[in-house]
mmCIF file as Biopython writes it, N, C-alpha, C and O atoms, coordinates in Angstrom:
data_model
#
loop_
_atom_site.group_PDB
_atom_site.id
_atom_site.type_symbol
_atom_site.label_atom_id
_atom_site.label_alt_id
_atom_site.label_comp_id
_atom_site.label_asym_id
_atom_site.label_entity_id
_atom_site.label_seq_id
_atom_site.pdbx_PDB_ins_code
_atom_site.Cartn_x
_atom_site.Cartn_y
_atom_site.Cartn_z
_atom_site.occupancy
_atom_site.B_iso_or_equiv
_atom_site.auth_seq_id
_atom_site.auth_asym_id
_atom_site.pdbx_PDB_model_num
ATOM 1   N N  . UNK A ? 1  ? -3.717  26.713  -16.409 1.0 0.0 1  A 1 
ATOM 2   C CA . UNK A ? 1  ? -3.521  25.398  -16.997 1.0 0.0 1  A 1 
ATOM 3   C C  . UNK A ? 1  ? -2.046  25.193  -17.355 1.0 0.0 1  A 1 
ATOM 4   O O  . UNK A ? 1  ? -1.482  24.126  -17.112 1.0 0.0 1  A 1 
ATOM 5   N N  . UNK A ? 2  ? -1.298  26.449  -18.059 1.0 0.0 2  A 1 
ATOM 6   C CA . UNK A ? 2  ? -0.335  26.398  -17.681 1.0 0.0 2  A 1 
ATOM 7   C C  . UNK A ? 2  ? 1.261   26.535  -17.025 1.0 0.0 2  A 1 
ATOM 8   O O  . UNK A ? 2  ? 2.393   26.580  -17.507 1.0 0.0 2  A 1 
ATOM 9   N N  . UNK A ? 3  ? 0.787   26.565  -15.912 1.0 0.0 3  A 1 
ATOM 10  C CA . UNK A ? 3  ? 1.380   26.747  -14.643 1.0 0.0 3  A 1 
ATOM 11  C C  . UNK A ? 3  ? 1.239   24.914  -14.073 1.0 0.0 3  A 1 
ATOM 12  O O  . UNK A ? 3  ? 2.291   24.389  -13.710 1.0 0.0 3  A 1 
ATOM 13  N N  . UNK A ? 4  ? 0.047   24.136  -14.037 1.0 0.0 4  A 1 
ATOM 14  C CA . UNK A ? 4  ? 0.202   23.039  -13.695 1.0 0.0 4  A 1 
ATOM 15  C C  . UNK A ? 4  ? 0.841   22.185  -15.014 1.0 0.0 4  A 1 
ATOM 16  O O  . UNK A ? 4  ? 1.624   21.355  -14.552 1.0 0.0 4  A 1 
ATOM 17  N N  . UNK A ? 5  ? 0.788   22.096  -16.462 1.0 0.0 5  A 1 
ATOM 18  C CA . UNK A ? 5  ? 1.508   21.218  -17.194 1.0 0.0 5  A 1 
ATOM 19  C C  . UNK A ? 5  ? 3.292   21.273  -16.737 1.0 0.0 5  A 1 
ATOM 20  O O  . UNK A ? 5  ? 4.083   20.329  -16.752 1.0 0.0 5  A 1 
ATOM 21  N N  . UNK A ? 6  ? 3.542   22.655  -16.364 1.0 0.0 6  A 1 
ATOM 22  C CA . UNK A ? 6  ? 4.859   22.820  -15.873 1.0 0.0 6  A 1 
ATOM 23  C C  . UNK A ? 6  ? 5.395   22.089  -14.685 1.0 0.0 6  A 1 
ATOM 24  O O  . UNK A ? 6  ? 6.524   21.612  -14.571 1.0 0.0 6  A 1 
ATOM 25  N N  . UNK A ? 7  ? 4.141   22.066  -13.573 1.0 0.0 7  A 1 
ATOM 26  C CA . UNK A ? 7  ? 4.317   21.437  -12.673 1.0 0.0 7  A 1 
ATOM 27  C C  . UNK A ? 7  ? 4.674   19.877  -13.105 1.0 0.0 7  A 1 
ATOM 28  O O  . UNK A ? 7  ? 5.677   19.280  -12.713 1.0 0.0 7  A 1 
ATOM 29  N N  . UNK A ? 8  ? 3.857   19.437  -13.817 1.0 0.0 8  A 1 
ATOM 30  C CA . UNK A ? 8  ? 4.056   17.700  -13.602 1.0 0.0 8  A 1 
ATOM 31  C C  . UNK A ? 8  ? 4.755   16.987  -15.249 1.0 0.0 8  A 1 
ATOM 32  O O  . UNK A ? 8  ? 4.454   15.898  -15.737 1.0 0.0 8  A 1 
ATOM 33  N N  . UNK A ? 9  ? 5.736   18.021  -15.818 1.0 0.0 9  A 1 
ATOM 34  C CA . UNK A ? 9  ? 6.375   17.820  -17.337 1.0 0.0 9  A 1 
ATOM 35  C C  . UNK A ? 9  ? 7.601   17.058  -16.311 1.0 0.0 9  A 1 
ATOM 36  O O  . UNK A ? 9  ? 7.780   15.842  -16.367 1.0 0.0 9  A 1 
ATOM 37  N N  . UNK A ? 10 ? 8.000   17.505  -15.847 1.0 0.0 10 A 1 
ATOM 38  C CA . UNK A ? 10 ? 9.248   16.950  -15.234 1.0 0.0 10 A 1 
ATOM 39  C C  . UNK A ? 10 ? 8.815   16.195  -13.796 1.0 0.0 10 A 1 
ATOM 40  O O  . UNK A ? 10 ? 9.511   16.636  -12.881 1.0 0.0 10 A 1 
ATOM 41  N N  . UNK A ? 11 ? 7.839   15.162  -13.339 1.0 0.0 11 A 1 
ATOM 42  C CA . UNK A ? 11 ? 7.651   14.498  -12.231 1.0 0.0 11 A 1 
ATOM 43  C C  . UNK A ? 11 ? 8.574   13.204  -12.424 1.0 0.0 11 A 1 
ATOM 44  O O  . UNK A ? 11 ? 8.012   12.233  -11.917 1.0 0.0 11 A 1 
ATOM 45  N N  . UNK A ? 12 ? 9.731   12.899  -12.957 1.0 0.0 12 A 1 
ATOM 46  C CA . UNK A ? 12 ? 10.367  12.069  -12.545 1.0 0.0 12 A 1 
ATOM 47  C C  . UNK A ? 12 ? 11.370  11.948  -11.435 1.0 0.0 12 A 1 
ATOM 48  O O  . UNK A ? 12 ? 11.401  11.029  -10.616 1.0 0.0 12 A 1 
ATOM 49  N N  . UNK A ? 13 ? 12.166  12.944  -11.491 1.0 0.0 13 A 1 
ATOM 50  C CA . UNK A ? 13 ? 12.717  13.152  -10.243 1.0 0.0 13 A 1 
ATOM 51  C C  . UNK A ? 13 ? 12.203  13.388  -8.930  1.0 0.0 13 A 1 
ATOM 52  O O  . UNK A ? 13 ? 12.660  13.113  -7.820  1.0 0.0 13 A 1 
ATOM 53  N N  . UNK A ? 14 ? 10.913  14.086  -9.381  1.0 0.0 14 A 1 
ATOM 54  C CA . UNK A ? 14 ? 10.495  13.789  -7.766  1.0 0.0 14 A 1 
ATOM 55  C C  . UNK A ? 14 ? 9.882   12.465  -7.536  1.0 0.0 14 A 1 
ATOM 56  O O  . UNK A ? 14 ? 9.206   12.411  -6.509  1.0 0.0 14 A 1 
ATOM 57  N N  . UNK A ? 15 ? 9.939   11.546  -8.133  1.0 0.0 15 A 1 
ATOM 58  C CA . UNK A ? 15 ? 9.368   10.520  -8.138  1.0 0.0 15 A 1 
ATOM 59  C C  . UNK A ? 15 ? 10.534  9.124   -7.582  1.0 0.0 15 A 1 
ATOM 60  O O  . UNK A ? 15 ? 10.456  8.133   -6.856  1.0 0.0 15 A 1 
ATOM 61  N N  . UNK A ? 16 ? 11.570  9.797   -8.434  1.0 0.0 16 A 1 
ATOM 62  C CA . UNK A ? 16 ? 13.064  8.770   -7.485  1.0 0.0 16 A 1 
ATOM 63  C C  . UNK A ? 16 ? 13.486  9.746   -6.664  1.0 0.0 16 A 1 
ATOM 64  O O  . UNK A ? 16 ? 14.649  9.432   -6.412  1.0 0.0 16 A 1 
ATOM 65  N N  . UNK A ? 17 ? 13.210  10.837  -6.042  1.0 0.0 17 A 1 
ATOM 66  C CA . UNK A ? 17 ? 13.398  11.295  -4.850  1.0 0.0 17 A 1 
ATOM 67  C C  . UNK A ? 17 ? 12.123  10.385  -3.448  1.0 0.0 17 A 1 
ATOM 68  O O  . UNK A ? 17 ? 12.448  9.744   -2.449  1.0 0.0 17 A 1 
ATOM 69  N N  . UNK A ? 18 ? 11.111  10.622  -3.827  1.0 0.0 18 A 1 
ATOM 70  C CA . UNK A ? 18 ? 10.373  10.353  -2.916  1.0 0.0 18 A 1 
ATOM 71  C C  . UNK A ? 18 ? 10.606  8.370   -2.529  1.0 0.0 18 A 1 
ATOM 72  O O  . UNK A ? 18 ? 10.457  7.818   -1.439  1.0 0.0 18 A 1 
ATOM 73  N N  . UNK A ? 19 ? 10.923  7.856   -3.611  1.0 0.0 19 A 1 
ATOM 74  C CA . UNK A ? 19 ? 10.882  7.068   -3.600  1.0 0.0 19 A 1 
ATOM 75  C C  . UNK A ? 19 ? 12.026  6.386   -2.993  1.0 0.0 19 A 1 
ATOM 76  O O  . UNK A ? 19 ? 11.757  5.439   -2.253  1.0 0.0 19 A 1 
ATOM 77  N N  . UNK A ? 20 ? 13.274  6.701   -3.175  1.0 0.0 20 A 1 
ATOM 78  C CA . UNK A ? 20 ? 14.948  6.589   -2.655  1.0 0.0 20 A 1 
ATOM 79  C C  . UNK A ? 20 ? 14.514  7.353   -0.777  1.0 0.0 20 A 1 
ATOM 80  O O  . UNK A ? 20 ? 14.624  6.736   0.282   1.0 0.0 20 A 1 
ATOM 81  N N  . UNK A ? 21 ? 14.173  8.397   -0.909  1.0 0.0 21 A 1 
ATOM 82  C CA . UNK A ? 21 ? 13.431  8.791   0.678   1.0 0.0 21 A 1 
ATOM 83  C C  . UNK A ? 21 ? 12.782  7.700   1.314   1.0 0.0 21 A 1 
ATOM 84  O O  . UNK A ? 21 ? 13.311  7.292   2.348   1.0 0.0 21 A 1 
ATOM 85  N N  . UNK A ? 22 ? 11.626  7.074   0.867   1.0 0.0 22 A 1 
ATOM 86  C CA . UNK A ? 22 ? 10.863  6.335   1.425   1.0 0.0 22 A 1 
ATOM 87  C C  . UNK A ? 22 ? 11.874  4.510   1.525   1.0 0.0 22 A 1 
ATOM 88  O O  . UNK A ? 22 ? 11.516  3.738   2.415   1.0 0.0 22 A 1 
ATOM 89  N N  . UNK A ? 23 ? 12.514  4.268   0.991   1.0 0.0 23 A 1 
ATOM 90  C CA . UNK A ? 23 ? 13.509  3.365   1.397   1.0 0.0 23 A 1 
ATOM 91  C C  . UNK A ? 23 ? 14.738  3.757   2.002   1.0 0.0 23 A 1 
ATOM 92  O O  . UNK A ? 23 ? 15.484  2.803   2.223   1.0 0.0 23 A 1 
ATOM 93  N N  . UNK A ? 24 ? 15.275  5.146   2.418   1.0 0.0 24 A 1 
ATOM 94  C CA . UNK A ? 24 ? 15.674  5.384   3.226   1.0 0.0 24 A 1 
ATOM 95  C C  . UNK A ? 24 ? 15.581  5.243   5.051   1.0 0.0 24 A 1 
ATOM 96  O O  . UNK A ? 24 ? 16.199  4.664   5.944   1.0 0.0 24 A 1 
ATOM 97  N N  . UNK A ? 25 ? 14.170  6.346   4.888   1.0 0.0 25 A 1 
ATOM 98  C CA . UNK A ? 25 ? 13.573  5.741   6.458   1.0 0.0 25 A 1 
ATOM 99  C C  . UNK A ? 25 ? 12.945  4.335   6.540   1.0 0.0 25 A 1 
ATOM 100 O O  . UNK A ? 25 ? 12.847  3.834   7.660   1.0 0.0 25 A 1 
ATOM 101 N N  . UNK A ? 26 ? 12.638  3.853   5.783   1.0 0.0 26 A 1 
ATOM 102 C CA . UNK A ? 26 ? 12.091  2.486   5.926   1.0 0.0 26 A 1 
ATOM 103 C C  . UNK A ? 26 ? 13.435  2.034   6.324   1.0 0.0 26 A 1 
ATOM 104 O O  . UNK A ? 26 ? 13.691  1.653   7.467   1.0 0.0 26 A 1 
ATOM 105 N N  . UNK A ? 27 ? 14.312  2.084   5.337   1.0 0.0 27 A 1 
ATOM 106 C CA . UNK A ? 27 ? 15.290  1.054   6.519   1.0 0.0 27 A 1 
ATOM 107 C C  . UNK A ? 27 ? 16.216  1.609   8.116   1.0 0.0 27 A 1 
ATOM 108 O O  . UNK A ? 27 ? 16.764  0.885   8.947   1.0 0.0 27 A 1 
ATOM 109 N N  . UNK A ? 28 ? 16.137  2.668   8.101   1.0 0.0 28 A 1 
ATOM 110 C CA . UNK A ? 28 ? 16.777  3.532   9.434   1.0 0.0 28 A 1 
ATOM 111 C C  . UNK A ? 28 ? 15.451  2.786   10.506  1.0 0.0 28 A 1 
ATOM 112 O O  . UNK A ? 28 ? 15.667  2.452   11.671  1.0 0.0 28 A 1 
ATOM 113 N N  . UNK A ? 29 ? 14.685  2.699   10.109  1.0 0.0 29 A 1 
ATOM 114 C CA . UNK A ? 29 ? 13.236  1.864   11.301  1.0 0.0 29 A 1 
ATOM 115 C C  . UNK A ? 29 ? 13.717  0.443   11.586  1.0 0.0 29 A 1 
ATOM 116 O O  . UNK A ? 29 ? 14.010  -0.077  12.663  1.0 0.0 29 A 1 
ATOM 117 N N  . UNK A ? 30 ? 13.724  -0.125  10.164  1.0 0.0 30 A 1 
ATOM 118 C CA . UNK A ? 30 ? 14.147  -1.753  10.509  1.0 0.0 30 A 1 
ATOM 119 C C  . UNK A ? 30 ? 15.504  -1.935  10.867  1.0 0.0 30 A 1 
ATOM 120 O O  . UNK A ? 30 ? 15.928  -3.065  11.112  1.0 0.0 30 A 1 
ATOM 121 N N  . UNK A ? 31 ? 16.512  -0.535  10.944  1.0 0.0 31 A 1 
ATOM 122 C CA . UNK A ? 31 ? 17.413  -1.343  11.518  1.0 0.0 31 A 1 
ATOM 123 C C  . UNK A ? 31 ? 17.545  -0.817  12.926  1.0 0.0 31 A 1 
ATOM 124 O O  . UNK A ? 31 ? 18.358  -1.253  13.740  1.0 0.0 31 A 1 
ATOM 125 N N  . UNK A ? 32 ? 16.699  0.136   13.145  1.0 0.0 32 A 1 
ATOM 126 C CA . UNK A ? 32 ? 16.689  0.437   14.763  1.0 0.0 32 A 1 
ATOM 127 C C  . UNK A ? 32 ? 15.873  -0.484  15.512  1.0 0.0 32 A 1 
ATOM 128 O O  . UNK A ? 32 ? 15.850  -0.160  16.700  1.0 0.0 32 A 1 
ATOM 129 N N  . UNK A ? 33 ? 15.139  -1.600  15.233  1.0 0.0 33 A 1 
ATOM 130 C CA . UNK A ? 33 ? 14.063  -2.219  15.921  1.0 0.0 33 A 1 
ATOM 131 C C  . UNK A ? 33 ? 14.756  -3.820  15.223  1.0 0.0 33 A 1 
ATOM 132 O O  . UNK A ? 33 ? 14.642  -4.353  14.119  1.0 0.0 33 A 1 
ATOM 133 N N  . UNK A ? 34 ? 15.410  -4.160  16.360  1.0 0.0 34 A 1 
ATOM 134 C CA . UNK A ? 34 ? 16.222  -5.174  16.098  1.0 0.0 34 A 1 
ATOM 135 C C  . UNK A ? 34 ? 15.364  -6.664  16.334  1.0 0.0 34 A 1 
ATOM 136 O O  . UNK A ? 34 ? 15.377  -7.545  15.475  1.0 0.0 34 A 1 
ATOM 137 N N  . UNK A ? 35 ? 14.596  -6.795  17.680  1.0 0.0 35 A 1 
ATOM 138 C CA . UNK A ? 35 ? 13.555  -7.992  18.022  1.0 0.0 35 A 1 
ATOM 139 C C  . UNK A ? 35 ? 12.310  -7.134  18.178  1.0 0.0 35 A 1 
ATOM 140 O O  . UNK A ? 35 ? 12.207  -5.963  18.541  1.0 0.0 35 A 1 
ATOM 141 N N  . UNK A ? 36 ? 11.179  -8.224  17.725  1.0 0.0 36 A 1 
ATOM 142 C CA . UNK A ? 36 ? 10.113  -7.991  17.541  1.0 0.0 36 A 1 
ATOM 143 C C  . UNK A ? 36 ? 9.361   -8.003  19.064  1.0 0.0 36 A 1 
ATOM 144 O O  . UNK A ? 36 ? 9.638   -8.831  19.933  1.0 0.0 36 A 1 
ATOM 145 N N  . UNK A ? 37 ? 8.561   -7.143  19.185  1.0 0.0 37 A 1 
ATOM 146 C CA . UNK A ? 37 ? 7.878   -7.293  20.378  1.0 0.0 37 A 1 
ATOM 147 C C  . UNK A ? 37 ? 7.826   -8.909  21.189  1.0 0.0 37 A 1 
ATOM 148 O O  . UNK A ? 37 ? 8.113   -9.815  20.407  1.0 0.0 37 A 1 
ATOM 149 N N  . UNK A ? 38 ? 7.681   -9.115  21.831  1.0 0.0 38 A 1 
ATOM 150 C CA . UNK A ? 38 ? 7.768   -10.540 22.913  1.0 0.0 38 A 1 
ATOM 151 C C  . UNK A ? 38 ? 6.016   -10.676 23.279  1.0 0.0 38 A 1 
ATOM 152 O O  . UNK A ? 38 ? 5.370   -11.641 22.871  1.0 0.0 38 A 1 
ATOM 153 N N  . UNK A ? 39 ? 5.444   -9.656  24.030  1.0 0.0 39 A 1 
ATOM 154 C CA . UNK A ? 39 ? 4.416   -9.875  24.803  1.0 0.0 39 A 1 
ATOM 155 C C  . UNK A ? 39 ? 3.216   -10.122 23.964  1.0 0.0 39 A 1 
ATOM 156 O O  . UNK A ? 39 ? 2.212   -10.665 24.424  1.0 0.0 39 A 1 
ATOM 157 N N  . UNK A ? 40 ? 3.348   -9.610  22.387  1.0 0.0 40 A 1 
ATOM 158 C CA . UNK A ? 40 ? 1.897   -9.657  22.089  1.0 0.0 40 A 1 
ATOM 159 C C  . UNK A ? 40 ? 1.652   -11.160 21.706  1.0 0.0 40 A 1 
ATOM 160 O O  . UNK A ? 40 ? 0.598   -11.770 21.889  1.0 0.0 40 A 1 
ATOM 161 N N  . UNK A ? 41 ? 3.173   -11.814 20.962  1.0 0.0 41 A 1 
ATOM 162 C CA . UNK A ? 41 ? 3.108   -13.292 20.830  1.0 0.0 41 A 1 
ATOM 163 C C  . UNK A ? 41 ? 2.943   -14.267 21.596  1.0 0.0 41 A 1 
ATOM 164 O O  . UNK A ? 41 ? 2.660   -15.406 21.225  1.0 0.0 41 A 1 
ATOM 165 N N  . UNK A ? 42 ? 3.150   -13.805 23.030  1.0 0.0 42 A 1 
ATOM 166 C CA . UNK A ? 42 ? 3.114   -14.573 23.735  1.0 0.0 42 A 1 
ATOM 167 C C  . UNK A ? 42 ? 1.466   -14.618 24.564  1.0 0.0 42 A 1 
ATOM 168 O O  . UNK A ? 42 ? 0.974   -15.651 25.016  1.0 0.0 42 A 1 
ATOM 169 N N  . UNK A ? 43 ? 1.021   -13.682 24.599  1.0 0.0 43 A 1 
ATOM 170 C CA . UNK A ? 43 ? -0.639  -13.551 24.422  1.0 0.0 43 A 1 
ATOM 171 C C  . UNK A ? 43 ? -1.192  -14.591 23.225  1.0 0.0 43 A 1 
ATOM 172 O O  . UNK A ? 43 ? -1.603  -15.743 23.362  1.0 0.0 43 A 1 
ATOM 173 N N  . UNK A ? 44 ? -1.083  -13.931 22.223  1.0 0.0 44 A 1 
ATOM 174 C CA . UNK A ? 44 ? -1.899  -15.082 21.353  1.0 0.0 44 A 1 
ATOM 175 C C  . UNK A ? 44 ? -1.594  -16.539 21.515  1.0 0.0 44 A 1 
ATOM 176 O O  . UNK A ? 44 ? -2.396  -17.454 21.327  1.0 0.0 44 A 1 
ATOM 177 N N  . UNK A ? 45 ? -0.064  -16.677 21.968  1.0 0.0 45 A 1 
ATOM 178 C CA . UNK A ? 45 ? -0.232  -18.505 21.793  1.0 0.0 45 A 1 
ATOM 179 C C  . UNK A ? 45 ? -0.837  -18.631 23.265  1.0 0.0 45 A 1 
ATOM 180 O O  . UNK A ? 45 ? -1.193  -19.724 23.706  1.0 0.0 45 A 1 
ATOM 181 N N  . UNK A ? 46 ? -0.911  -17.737 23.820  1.0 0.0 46 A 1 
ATOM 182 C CA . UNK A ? 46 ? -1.139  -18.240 25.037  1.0 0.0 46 A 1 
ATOM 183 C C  . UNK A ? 46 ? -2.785  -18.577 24.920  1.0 0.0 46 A 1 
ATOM 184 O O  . UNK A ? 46 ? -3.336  -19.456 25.581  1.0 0.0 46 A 1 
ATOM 185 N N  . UNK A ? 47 ? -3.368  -17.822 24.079  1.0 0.0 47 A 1 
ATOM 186 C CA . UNK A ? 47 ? -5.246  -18.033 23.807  1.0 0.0 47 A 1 
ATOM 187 C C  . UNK A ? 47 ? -5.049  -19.240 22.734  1.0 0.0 47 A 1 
ATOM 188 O O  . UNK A ? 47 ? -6.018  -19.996 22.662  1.0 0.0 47 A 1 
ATOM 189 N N  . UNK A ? 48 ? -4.063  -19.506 21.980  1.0 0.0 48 A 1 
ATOM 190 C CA . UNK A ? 48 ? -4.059  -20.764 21.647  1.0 0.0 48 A 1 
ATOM 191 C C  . UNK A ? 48 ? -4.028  -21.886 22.241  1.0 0.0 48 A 1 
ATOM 192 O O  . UNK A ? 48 ? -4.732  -22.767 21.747  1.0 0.0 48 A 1 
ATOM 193 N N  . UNK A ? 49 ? -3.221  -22.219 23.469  1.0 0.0 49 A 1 
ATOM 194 C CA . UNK A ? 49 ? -3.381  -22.878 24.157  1.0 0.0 49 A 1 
ATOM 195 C C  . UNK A ? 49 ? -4.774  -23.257 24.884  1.0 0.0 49 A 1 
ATOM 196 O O  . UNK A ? 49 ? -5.243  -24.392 24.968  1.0 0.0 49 A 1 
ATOM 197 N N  . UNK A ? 50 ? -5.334  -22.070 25.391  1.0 0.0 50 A 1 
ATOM 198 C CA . UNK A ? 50 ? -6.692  -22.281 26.480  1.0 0.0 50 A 1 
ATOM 199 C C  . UNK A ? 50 ? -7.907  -22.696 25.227  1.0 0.0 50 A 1 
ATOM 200 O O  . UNK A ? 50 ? -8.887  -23.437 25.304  1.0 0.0 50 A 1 
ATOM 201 N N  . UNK A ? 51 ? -7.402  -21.923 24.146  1.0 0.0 51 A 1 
ATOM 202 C CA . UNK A ? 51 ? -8.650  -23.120 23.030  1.0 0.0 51 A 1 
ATOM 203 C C  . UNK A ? 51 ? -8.493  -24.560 22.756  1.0 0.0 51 A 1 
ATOM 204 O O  . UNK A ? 51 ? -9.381  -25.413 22.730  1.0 0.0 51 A 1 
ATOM 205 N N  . UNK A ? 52 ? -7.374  -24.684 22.578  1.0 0.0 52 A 1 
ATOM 206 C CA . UNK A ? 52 ? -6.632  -26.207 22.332  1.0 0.0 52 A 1 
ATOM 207 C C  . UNK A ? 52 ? -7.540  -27.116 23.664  1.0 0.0 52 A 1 
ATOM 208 O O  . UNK A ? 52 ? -8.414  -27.956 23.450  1.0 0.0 52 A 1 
ATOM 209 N N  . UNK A ? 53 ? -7.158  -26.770 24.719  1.0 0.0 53 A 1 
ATOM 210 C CA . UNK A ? 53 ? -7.893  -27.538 26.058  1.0 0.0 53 A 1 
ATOM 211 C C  . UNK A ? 53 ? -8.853  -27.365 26.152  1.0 0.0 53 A 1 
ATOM 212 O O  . UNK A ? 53 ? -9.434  -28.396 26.490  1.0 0.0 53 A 1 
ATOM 213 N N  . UNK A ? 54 ? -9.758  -26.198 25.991  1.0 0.0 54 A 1 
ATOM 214 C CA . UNK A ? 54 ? -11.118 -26.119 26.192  1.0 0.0 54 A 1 
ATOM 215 C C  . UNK A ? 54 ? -11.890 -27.210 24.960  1.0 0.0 54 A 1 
ATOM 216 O O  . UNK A ? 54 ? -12.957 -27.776 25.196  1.0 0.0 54 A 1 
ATOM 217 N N  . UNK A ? 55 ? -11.111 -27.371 23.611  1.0 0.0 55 A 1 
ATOM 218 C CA . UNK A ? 55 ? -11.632 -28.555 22.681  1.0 0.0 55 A 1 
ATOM 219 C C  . UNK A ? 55 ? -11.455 -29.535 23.011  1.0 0.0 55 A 1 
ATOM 220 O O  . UNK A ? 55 ? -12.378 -30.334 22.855  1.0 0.0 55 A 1 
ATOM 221 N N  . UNK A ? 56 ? -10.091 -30.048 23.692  1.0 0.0 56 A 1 
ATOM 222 C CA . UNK A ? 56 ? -9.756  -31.663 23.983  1.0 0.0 56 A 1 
ATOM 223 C C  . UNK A ? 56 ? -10.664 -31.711 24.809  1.0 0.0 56 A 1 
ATOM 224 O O  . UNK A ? 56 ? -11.391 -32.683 24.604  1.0 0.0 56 A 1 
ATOM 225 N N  . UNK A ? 57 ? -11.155 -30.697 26.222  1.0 0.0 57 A 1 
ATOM 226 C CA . UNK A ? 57 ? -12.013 -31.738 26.751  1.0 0.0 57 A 1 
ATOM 227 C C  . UNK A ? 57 ? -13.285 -31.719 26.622  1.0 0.0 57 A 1 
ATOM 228 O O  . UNK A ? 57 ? -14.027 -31.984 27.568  1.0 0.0 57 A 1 
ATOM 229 N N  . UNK A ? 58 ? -13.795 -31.348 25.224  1.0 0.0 58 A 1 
ATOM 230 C CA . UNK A ? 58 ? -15.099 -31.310 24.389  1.0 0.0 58 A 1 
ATOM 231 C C  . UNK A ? 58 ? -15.501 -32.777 24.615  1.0 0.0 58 A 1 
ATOM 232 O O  . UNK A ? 58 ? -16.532 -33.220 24.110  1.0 0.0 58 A 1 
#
């Protein structure tokens, strides 16, 4: 019992470690992936479209 109070008396630093980490790679991602995929948007409007016409000529 105590061996774990030792463990988590001092969890702040690992807490702005993990946390300063996790906005680290989060942004090394968003700034390597500059435009967003093309094809999947262009699929969906494209099933937007064929619903749009299949209603008008309801």
């Amino acid at each position: 019992m105590r061996t774990i109070n030792l463990c988590f008396k001092n969890s702040y630093p690992t807490i702005i470690i993990i946390i300063s980490l996790s906005f680290l790679i989060d942004n090394f991602f968003i700034l390597k992936i500059n435009n967003p995929t093309s094809f999947d948007q262009g699929y969906h409007l494209s099933n937007v479209f064929k619903m749009l016409n299949i209603l008008k000529d309801q």
